[in-house]
N, C-alpha and C positions, 0 to 999 in steps of 0.2 A: 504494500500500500504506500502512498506516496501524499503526505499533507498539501491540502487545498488552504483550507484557511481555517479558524478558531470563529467558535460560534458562544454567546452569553450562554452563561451558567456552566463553565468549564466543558463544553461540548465541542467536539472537532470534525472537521469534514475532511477523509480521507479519500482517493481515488483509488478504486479498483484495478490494479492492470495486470490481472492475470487470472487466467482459466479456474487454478486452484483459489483464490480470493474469491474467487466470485460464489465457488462451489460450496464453500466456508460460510462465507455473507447466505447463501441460499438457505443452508443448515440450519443457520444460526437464527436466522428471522422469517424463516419458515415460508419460502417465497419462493420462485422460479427465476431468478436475475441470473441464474447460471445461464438455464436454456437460454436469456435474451444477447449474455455475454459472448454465446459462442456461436452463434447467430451472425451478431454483429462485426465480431474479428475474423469468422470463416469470408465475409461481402468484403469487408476492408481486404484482406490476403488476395481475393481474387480479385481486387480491383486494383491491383499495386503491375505497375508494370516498370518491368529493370530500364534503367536506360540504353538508348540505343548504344551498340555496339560493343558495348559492355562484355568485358572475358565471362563466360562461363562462372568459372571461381567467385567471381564479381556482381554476379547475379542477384543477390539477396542484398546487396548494400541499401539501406535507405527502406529496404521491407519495415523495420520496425520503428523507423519514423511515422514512414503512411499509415500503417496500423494506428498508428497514437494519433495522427491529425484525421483521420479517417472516420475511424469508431465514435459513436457515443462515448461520452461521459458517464462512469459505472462508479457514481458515490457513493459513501457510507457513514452515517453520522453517529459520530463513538461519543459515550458519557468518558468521564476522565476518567473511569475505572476500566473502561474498555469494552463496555456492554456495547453492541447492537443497538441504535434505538431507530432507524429509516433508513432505507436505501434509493437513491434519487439515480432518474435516467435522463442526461444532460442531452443535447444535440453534441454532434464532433466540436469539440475546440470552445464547448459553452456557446456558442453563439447561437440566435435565431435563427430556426430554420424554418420557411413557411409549411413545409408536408411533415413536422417532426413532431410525435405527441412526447413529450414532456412527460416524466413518470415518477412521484413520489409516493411511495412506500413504507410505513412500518410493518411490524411485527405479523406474521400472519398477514399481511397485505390491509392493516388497519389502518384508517386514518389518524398519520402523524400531527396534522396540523394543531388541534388541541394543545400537544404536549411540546410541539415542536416547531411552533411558528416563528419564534425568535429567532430560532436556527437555521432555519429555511429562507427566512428574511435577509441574513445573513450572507446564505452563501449568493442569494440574487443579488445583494449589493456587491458581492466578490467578480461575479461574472458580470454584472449590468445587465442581467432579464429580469422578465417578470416571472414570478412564479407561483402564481394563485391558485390558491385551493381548488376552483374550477376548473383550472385549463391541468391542472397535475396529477388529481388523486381522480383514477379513474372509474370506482365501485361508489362514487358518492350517488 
């Protein structure tokens, strides 16, 4: 996991970048962000092309850039003790994308916002989106 930013109440936003994190994060909050994780770096892999004329050997350089600018954003918002408490699904790079649904998540796929508005308010002031209850939590 790799730190985002610090959310009030001793709460942090981690990023997920990897298959077993995500399978983890799944486990632990009882959700499917694995399936969406490996979904979405299978598209990014397949949409990564080497550059032209490139040796062989040389082939995969820059694979695991495009992966990271590519993919969704696969957060997770830790208590300072390290609990699980929501797992957010970003567009690639944070930014707005007009065909991209936005996905926040707790526990069991509960709504965070109650418990976790400040935190979420948070990480949209980190990225500059919006991130409202309406357009994120999608079982409302």
């Amino acid at each position: 996991m790799r730190y985002v930013c610090d959310a009030p109440g001793g709460k942090t936003w981690f990023r997920l970048e990897s298959e077993a994190e995500a399978e983890a994060e799944a486990r632990d909050l009882r959700h499917a962000v694995d399936k969406y994780f490996r979904r979405a770096e299978a598209a990014a892999r397949e949409s990564y092309r080497a550059p032209a004329g490139a040796p062989t050997f040389e082939q995969a350089i820059g694979l695991k850039d495009h992966v990271a600018r590519s993919m969704p954003l696969f957060l997770t918002l830790r208590a300072d003790d390290g609990e699980g408490l929501a797992t957010a699904m970003l567009p690639p790079e944070g930014r707005n994308q007009a065909h991209f649904r936005t996905v926040i998540v707790g526990p069991g796929n509960t709504d965070p916002y109650p418990a976790h508005a400040a935190a979420i308010a948070a990480l949209a002031a980190y990225f500059g989106v919006a991130l409202e209850r309406d357009a994120c939590f999608p079982y409302a």
